[in-house]
PyMOL Python script that loads the backbone (N, CA, C, O; Angstrom):
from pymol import cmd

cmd.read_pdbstr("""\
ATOM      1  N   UNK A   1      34.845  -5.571  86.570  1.00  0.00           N
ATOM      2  CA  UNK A   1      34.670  -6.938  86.989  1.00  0.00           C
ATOM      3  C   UNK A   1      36.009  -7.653  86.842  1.00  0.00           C
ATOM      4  O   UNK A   1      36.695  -7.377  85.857  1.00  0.00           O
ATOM      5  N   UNK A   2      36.407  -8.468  87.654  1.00  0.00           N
ATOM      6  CA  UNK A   2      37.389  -9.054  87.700  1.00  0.00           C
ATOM      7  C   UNK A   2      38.012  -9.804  86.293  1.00  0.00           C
ATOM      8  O   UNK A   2      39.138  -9.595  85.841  1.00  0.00           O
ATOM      9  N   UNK A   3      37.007 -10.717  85.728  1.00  0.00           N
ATOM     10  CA  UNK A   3      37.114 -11.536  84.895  1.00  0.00           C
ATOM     11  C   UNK A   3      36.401 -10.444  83.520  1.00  0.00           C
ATOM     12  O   UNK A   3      36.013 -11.187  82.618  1.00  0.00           O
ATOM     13  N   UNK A   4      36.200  -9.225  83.239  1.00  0.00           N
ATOM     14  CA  UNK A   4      35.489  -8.996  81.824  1.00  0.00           C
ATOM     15  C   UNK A   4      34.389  -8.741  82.399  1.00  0.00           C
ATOM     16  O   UNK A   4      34.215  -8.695  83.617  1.00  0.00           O
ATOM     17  N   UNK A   5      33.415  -8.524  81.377  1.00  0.00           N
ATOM     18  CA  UNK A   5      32.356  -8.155  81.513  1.00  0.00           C
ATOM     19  C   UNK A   5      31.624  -6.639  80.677  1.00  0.00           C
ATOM     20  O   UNK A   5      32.225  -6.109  79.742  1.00  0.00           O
ATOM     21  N   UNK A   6      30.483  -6.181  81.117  1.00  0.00           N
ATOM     22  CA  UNK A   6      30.452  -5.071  79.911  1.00  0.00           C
ATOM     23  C   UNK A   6      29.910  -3.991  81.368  1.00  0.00           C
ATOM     24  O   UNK A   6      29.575  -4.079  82.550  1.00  0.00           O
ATOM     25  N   UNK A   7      30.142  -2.899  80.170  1.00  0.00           N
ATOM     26  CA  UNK A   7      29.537  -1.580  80.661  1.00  0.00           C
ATOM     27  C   UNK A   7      29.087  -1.213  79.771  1.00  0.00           C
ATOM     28  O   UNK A   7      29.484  -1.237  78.606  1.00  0.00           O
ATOM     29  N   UNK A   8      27.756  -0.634  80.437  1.00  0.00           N
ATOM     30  CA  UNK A   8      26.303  -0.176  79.854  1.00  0.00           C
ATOM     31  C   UNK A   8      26.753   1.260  79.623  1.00  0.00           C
ATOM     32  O   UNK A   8      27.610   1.586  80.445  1.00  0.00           O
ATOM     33  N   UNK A   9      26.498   2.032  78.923  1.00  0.00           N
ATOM     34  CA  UNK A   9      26.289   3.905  78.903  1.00  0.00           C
ATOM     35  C   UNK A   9      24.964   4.086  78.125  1.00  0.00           C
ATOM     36  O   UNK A   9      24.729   3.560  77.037  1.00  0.00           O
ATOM     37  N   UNK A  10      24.132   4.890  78.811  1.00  0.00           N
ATOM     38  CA  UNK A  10      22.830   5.336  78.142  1.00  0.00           C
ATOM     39  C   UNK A  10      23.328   7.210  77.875  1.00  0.00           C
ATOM     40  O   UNK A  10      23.782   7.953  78.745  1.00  0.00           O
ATOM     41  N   UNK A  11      23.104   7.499  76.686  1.00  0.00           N
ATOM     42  CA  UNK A  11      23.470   8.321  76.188  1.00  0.00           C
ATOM     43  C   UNK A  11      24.819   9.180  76.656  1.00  0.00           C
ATOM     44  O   UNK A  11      24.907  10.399  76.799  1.00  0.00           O
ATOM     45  N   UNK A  12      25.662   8.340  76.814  1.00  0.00           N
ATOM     46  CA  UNK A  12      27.337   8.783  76.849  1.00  0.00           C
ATOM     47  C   UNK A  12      27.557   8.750  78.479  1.00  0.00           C
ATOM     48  O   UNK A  12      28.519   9.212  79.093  1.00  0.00           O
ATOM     49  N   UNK A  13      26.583   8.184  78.927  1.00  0.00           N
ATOM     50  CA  UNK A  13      27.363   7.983  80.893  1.00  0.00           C
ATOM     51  C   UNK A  13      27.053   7.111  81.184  1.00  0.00           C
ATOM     52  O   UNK A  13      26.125   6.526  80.625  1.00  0.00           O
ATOM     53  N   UNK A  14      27.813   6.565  82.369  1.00  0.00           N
ATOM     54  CA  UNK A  14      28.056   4.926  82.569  1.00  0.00           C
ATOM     55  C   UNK A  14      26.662   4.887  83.635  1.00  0.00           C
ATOM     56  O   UNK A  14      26.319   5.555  84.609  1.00  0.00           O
ATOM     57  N   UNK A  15      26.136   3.846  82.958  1.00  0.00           N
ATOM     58  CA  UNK A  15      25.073   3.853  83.728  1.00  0.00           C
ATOM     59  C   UNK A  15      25.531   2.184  84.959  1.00  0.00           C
ATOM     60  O   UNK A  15      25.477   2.304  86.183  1.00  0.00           O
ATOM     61  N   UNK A  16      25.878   1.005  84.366  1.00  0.00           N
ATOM     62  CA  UNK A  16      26.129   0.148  85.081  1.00  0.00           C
ATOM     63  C   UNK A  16      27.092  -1.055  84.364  1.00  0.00           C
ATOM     64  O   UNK A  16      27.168  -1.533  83.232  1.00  0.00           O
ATOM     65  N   UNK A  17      27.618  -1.222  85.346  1.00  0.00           N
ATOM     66  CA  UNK A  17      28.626  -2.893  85.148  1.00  0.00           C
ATOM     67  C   UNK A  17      27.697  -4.150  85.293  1.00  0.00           C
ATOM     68  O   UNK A  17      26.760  -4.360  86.062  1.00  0.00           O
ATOM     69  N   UNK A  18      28.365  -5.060  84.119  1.00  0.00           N
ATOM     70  CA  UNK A  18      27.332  -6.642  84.295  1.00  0.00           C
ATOM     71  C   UNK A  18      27.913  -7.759  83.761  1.00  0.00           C
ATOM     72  O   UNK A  18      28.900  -7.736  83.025  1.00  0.00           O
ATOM     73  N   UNK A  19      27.424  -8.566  84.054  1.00  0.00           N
ATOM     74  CA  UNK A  19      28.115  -9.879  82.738  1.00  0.00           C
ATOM     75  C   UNK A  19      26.889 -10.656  81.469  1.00  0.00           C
ATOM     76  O   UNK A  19      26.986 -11.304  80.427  1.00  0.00           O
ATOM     77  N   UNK A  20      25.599 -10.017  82.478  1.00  0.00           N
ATOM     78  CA  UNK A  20      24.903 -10.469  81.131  1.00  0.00           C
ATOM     79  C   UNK A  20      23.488  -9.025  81.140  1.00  0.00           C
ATOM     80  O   UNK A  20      22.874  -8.648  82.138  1.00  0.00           O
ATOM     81  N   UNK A  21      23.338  -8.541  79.813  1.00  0.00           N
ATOM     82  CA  UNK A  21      21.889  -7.266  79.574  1.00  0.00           C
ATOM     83  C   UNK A  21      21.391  -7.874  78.326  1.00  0.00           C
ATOM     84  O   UNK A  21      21.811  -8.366  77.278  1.00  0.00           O
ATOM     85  N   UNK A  22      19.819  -7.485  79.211  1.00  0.00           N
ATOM     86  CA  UNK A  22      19.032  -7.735  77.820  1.00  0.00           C
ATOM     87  C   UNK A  22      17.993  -6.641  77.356  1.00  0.00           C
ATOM     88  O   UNK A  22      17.388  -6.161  78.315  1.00  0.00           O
ATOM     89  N   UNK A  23      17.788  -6.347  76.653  1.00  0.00           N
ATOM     90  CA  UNK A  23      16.466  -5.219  76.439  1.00  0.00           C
ATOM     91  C   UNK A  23      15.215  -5.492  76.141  1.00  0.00           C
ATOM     92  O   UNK A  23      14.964  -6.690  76.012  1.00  0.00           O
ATOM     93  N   UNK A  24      14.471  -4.848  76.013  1.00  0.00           N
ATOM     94  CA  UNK A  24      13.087  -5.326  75.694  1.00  0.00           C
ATOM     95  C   UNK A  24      12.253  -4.353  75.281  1.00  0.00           C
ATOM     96  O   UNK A  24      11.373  -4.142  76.116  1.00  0.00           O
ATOM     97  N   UNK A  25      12.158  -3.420  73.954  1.00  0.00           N
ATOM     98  CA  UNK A  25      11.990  -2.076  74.064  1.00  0.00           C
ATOM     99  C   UNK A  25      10.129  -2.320  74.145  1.00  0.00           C
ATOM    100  O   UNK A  25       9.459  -1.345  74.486  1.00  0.00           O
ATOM    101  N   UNK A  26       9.605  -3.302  73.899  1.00  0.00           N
ATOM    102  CA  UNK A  26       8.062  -3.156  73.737  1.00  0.00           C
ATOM    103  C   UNK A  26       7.744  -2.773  74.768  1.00  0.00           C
ATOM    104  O   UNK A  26       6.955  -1.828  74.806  1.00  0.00           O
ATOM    105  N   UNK A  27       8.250  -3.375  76.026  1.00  0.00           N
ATOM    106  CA  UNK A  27       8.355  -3.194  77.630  1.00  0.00           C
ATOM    107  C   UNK A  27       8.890  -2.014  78.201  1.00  0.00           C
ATOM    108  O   UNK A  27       8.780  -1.584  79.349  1.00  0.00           O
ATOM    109  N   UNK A  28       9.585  -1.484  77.053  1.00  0.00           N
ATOM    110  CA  UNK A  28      10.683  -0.074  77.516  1.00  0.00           C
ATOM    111  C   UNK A  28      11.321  -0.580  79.005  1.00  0.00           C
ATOM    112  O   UNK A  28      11.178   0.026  80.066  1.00  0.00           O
ATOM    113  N   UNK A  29      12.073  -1.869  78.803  1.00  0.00           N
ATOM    114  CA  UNK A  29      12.840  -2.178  79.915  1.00  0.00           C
ATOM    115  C   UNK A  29      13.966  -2.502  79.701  1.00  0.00           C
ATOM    116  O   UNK A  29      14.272  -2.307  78.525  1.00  0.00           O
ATOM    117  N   UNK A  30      15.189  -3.154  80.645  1.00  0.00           N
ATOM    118  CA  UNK A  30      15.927  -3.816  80.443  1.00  0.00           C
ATOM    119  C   UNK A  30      16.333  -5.184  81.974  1.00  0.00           C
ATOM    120  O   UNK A  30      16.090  -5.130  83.180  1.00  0.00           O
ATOM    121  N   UNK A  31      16.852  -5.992  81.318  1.00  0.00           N
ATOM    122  CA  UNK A  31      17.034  -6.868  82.762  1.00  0.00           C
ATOM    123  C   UNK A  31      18.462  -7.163  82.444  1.00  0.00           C
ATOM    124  O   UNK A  31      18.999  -7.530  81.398  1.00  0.00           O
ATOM    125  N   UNK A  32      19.017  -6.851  83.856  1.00  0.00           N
ATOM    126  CA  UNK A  32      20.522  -7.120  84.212  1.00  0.00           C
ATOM    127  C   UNK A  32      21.117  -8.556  85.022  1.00  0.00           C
ATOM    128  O   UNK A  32      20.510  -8.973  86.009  1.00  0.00           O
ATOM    129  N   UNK A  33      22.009  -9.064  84.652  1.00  0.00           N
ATOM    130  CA  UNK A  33      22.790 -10.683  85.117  1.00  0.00           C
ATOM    131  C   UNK A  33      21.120 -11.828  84.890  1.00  0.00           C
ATOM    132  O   UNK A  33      21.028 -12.851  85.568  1.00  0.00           O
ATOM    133  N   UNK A  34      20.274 -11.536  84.149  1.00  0.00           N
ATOM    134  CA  UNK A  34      19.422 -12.001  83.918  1.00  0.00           C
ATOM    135  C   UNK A  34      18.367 -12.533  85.392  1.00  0.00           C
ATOM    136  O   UNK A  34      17.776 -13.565  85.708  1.00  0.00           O
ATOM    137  N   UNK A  35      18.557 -11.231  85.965  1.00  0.00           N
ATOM    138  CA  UNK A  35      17.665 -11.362  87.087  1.00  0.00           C
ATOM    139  C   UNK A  35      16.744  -9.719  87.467  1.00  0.00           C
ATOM    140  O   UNK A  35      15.655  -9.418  87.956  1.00  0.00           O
ATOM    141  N   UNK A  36      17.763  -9.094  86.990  1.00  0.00           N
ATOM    142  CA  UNK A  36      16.775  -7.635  87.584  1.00  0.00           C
ATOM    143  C   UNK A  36      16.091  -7.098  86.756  1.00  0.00           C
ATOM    144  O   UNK A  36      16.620  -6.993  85.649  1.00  0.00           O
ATOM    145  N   UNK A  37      14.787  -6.589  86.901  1.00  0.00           N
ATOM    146  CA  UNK A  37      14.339  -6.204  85.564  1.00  0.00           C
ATOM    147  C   UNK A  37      14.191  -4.491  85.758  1.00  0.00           C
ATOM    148  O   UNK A  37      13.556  -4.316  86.798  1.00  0.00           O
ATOM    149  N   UNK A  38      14.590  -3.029  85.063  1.00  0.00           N
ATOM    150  CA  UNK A  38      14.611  -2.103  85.299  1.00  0.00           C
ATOM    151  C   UNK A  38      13.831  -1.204  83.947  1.00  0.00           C
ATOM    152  O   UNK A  38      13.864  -1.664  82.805  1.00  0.00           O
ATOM    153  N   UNK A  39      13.268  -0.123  84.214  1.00  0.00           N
ATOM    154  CA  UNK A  39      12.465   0.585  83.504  1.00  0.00           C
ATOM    155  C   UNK A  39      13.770   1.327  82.278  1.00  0.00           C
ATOM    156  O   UNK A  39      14.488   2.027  82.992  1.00  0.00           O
ATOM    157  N   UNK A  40      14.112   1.382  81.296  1.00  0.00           N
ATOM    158  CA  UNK A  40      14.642   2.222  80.655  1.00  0.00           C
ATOM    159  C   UNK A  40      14.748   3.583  80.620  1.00  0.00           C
ATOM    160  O   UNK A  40      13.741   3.901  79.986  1.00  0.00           O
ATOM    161  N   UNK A  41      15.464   4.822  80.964  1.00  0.00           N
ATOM    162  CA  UNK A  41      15.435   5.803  80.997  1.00  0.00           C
ATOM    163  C   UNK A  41      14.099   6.827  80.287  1.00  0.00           C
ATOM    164  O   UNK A  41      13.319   5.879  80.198  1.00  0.00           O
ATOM    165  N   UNK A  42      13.541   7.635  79.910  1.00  0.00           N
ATOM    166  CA  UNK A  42      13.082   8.533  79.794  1.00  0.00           C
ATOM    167  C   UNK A  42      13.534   9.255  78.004  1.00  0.00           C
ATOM    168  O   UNK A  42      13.882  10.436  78.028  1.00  0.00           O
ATOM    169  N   UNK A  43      13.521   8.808  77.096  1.00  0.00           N
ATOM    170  CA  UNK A  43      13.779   9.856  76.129  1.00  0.00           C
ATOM    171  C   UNK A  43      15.500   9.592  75.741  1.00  0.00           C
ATOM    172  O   UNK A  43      16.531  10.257  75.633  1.00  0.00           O
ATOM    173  N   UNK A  44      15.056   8.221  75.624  1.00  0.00           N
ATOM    174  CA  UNK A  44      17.022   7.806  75.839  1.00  0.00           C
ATOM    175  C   UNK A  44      17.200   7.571  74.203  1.00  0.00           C
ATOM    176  O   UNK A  44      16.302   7.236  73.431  1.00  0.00           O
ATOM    177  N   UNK A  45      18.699   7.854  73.847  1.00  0.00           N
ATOM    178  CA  UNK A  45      18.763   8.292  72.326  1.00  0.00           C
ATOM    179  C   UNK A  45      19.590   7.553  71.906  1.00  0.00           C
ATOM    180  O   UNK A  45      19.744   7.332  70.705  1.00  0.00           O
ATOM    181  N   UNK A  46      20.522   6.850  73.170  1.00  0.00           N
ATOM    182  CA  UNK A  46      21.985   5.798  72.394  1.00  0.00           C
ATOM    183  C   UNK A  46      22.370   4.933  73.523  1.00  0.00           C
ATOM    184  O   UNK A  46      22.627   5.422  74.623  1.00  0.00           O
ATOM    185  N   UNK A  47      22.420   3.650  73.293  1.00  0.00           N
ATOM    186  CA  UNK A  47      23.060   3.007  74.169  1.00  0.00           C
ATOM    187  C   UNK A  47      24.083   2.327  73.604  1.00  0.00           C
ATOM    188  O   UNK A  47      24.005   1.944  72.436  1.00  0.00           O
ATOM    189  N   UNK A  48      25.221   2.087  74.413  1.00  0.00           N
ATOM    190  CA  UNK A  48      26.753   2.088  74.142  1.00  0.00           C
ATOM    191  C   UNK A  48      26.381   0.529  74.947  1.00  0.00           C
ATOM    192  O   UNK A  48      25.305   0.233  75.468  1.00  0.00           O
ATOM    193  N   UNK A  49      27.189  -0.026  74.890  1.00  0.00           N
ATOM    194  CA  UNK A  49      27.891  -1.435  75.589  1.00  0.00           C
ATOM    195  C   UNK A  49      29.059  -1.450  75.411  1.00  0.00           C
ATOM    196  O   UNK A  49      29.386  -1.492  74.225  1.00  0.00           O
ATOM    197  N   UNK A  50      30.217  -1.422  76.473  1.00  0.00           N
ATOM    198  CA  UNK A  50      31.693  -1.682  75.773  1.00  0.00           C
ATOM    199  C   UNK A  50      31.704  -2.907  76.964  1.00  0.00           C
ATOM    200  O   UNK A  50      31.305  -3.086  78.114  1.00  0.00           O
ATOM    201  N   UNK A  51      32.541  -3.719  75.731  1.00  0.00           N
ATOM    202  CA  UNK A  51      33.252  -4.828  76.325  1.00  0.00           C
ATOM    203  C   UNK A  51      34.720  -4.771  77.242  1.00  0.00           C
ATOM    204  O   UNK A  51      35.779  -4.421  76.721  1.00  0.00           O
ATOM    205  N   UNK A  52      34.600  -5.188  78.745  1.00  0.00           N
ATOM    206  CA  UNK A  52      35.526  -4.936  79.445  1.00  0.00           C
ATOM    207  C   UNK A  52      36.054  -6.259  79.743  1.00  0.00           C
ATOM    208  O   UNK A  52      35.460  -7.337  79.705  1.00  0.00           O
ATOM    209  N   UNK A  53      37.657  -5.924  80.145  1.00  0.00           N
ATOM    210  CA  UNK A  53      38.550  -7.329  80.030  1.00  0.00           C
ATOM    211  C   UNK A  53      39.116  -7.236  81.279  1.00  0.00           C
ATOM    212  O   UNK A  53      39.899  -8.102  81.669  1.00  0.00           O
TER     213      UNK A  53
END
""", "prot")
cmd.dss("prot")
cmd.show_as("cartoon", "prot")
cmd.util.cbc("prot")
cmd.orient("prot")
């Protein structure tokens, strides 16, 4: 992203670029730029966030 932003990795691969994630594990979901809402992977063991500049 131009300005920063993060990258997601679900167990060590880049899953997606954003500026805002939220999780929701009761839901086993997550929603991205606080609009998309997506199912969480399958048996997922680590999620990474690195902060990008």
């Amino acid at each position: 992203m131009a300005e920063g932003g993060f990258l997601v990795k679900f167990d060590g691969k880049e899953a997606f670029r954003c500026y805002a994630v939220a999780f929701d594990y009761d839901e086993w979901q997550y929603t991205v730029n606080n609009t998309e809402n997506h199912k969480l992977p399958p048996l997922i063991k680590k999620i990474n966030i690195v902060v990008e500049e």
